[in-house]
C-alpha positions in Angstrom: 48.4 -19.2 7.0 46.5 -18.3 10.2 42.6 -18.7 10.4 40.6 -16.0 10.8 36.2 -15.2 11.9 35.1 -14.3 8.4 31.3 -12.7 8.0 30.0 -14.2 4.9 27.3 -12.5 2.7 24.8 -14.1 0.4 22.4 -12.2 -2.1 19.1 -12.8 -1.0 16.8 -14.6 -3.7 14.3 -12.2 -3.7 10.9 -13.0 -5.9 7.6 -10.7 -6.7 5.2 -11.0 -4.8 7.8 -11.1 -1.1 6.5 -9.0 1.8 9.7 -7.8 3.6 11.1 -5.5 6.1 14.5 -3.8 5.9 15.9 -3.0 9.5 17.6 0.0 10.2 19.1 2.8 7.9 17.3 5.5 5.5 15.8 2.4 3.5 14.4 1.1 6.7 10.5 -0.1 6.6 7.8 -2.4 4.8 8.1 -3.2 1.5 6.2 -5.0 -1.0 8.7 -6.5 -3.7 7.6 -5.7 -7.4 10.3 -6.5 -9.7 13.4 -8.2 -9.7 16.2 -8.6 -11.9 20.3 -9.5 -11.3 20.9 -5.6 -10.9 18.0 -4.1 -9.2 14.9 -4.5 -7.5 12.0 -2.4 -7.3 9.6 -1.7 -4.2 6.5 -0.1 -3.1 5.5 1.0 0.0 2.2 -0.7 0.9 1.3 2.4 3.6 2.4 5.1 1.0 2.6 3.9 -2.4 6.1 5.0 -3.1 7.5 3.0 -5.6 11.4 2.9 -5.5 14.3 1.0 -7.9 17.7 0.1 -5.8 20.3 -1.7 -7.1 20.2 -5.1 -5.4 22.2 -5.3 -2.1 23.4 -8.0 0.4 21.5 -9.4 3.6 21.7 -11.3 6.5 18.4 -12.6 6.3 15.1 -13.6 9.2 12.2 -14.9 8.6 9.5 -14.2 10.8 6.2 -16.0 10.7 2.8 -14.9 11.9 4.4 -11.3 11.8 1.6 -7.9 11.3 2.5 -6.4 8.0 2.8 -3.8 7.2 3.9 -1.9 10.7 1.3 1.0 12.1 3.3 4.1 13.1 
């Protein structure tokens, strides 16, 4: 059996309150986490106030500290 690179995915523990920033695609942007459960999670913009429900996806995950959020256009 030959070894291979494998990428490995973790769901992201994600808890109310988080201030996070998703990177790239149509979902891309600041985000204010308001609800969490094992399905989906619901966000709201915090320029906006769009309030969205997604079902939960996988991450590869940064933290950054000291960052400016939300982003100015």
């Amino acid at each position: 059996m030959a070894n291979d690179t494998v990428t490995l995915f973790k769901r992201y523990p994600l808890e109310v309150g988080q201030k996070i920033r998703l990177s790239g695609g149509p979902r891309s942007g600041d985000w204010l986490v308001i609800g969490v459960d094992e399905r989906k999670m619901k966000l709201k913009c915090p320029v906006h106030g769009t309030e969205v429900e997604w079902d939960r996806f996988f991450a590869d995950v940064e933290v950054l500290e000291e960052e400016e959020w939300p982003l100015k256009d």
